[in-house]
N, C-alpha and C positions, 0 to 999 in steps of 0.2 A: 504493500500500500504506500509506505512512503516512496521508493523507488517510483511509481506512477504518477506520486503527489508531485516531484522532483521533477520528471519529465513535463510533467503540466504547464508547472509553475517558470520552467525552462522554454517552455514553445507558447506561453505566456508573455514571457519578456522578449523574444523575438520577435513575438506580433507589436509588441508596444514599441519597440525602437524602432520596425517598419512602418509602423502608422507615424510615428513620430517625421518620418522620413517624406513623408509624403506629401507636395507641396499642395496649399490650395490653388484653384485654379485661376488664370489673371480672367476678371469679368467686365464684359464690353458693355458698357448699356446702350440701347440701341432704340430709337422712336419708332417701332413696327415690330410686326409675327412675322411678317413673310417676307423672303428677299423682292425687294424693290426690283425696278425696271430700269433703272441706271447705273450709271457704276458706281455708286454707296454701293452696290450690290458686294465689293470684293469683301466687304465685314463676314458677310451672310458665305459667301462661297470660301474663300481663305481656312471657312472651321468645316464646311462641308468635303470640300476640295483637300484636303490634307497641308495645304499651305505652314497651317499654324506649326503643327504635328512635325514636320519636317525642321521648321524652325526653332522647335525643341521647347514649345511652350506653351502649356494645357489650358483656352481660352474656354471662358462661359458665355453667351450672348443672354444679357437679361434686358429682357423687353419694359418700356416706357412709352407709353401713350403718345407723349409729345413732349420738345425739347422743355416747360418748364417741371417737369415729370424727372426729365431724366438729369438736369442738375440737381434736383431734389437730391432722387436716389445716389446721385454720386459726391454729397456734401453726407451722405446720412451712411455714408461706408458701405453702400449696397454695392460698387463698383470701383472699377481700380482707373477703368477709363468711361468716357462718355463722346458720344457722337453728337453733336449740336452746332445751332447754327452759330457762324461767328459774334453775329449780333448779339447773340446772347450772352459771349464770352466780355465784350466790353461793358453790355450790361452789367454785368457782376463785376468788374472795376470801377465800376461809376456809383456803384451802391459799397465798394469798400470792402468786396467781397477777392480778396488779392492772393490767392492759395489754391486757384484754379485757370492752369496754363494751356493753351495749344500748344501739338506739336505734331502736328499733320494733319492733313485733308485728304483722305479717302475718294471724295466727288468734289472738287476745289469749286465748279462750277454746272450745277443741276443746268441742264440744259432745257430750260421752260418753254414751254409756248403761251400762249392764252385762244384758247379754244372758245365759239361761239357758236350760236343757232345761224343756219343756213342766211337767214332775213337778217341778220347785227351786224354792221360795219364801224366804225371806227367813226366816221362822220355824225353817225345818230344814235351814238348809247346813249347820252342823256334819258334819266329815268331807267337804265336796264337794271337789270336786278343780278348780280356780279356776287357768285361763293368766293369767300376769300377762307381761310382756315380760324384763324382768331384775329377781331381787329389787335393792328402792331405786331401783328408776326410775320415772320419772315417773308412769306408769299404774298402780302399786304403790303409791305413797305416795297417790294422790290416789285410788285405789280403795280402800285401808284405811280412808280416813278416812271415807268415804260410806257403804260396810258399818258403820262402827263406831256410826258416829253412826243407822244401820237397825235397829242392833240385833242385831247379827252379831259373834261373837267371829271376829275372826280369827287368833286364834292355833288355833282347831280347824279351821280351813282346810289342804287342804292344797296349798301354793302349788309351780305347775311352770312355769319358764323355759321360752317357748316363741318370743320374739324380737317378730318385728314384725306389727302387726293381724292380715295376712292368715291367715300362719301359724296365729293365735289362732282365728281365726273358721274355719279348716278344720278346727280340731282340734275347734271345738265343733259343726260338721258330723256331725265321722266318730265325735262319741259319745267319744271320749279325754279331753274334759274336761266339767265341768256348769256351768259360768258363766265366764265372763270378761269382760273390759270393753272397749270397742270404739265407733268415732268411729260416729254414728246411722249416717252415710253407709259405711261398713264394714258394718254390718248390714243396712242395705236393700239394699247390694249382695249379699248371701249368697244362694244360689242357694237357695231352702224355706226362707226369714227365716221366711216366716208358721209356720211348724213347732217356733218358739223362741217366747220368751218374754221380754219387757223388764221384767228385778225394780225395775232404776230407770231413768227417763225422762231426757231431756234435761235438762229443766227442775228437775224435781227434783234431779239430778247436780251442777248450777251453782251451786243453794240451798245445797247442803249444803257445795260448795268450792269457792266462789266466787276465785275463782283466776287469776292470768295464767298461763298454759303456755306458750306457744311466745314468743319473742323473735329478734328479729335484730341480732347482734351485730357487731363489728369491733375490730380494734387500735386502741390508742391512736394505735400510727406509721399506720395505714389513715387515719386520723381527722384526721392532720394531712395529710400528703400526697396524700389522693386525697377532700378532702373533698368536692370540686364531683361529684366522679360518687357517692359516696354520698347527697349531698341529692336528683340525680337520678335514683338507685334508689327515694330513698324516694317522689318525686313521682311514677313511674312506679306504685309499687305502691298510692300512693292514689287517684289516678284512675281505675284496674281498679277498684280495691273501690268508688268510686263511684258507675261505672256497673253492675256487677254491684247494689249496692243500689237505683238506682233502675231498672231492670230486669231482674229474674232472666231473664228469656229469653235474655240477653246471656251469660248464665253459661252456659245449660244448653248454647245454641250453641257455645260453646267447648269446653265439656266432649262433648258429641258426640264433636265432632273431636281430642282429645285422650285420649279411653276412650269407642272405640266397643265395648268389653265390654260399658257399661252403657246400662242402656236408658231411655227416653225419662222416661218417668215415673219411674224412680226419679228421676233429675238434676228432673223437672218437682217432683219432693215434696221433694228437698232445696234447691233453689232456693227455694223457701217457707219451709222451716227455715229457713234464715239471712238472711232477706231483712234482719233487722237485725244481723247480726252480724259487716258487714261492716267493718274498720276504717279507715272513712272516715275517720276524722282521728285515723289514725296507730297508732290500737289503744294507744297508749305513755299514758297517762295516772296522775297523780302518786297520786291515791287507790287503785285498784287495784293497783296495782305496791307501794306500801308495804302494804296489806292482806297481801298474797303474799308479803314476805320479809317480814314479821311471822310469817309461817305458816310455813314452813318449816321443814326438819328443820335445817338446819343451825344447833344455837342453841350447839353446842360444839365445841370444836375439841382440840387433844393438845399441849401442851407442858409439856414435862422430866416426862413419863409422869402427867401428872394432866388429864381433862378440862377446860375454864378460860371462861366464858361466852365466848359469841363475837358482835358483831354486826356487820355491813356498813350505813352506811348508804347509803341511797338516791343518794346524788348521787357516792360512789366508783366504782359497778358503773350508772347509766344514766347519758344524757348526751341532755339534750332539746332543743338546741340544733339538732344536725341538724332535726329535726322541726318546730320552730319556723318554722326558714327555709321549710323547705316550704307551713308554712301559712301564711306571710306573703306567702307571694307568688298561693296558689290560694285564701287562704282557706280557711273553715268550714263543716264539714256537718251537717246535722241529720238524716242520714239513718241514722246509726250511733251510735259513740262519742262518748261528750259529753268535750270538754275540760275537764280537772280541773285547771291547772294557771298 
């Protein structure tokens, strides 16, 4: 009996110095359940695709509603990183909130359209009724400016919270609203796209707000203490974007397999859409990123009840350093993002 107690007590202590051994996993928060229709998708594919796993570091995707969701959860230690929009990042500098940094863009630039009813132009939206996601969120300010600069008063808009893409693109289905704004890939996924209308194109949407969107963020304590598996998230996510850039088939295949809702040829037309838009080297670049918090609403902030200029610079709220290491060791691409920095 004690000989058995002995062995027990021995492949007891084995288990406890292997579980002791065993890291938790680094956790992505992310604003969606399903991989998206652009290339944020590499978050979504990178843990699907083996990406991560190869780059030697055991990722969790934990889902958040929407970006003021997913700061939440990544101030409340529910995550190690967070996906959000830039805007939001200087938000929380402006509010004093300085312990939460970028240091890469995954989708530097969602590639928007603004999709309408057959009968809406550009000339006579006055009074159309326009899904935006939440007034002052991202698809809201960066849709105001593109109408403004079209020629569209938006203040005769009349603007309805309707939350995230899908929601937007069914509501512009079922006739509830007459334009809204929507990733191409949310439109060509619409079941009778061809039966709408695109007031502004890709391309044109980019000209007009030329913009970084999406960011991927962490703590400053994330940044000291877990930095080695941050650099190899980020090396994970720029090698997806590399090979999806130098072959879209690579992407559409994934994507197959990850939303078999959508079908072949849409993924084969948006694989051509972004064949450059992939952020091979990092998406985080120093010219665009100060373009974007030049641009931004937040140029004022509230104290002892008087608005008071407000500005963040660039090296408080990014940190290019992670990134750096990354390309130091895989190198540069010419297949995407040109380093600016």
């Amino acid at each position: 009996m004690y000989a058995l107690l002995k062995k027990l007590a021995l492949c007891s202590g084995f288990c406890l110095v292997a579980s002791a051994g065993i890291a938790e996993p680094f956790r992505i928060i992310v604003t969606g359940t399903e991989t998206p229709l652009v290339p944020n998708s590499i978050l979504f594919l990178s843990k699907s695709e083996g990406y991560f796993d190869r780059a030697g570091v055991d990722v969790e995707l934990v889902a958040a509603a929407q970006t003021p969701m997913a700061v939440a959860a990544l101030r409340a230690g529910q995550g190690e990183m967070a996906n959000i929009s830039l805007d939001s990042v200087i938000s929380l500098h402006r509010e004093g909130v300085e312990d939460v940094i970028a240091v890469h863009s995954s989708d530097k630039a969602i590639p928007f359209v603004i999709a309408a009813k057959k009968d809406v132009t550009l000339a006579d939206m006055a009074g159309a009724v326009y899904g935006i996601g939440r007034m002052r969120s991202l698809d809201h300010e960066m849709s105001s400016r593109v109408l403004e600069a079209s020629g569209v008063n938006v203040d005769t808009l009349k603007l309805v919270p309707l939350g995230n893409p899908q929601t937007r693109a069914q509501a512009l289905l079922a006739g509830r609203i007459d334009a809204t704004t929507l990733s191409i890939g949310s439109f060509l996924a619409m079941p009778g796209h061809e039966n709408f209308k695109l007031l502004v194109d890709a391309d044109a949407f980019f000209a007009l707000v030329p913009m970084v969107s999406k960011v991927n963020v962490v703590s400053t304590e994330t940044l000291a203490t877990h930095g080695d598996q941050v650099t190899k998230v980020l090396e994970a996510l720029t090698l997806a974007a590399r090979d999806y850039a130098q072959d879209p088939e690579k992407w559409v295949a994934a994507m197959l397999k990850a939303r078999p809702d959508v079908s072949r040829d849409t993924l084969e037309a948006l694989a051509q859409t972004y064949k450059a838009s992939w952020t091979v080297n990092g998406g985080f670049q120093f010219d665009e990123l100060l373009f974007s918090a030049r641009n931004t609403q937040h140029t004022f902030k509230r104290e002892n009840g008087e608005d008071t200029p407000f500005r963040v610079e660039l090296e408080n709220w990014a940190d290019f350093r992670p990134m750096d290491a990354v390309l130091e060791k895989i190198g540069t691409s010419t297949l995407g993002d040109r380093v600016s920095r």
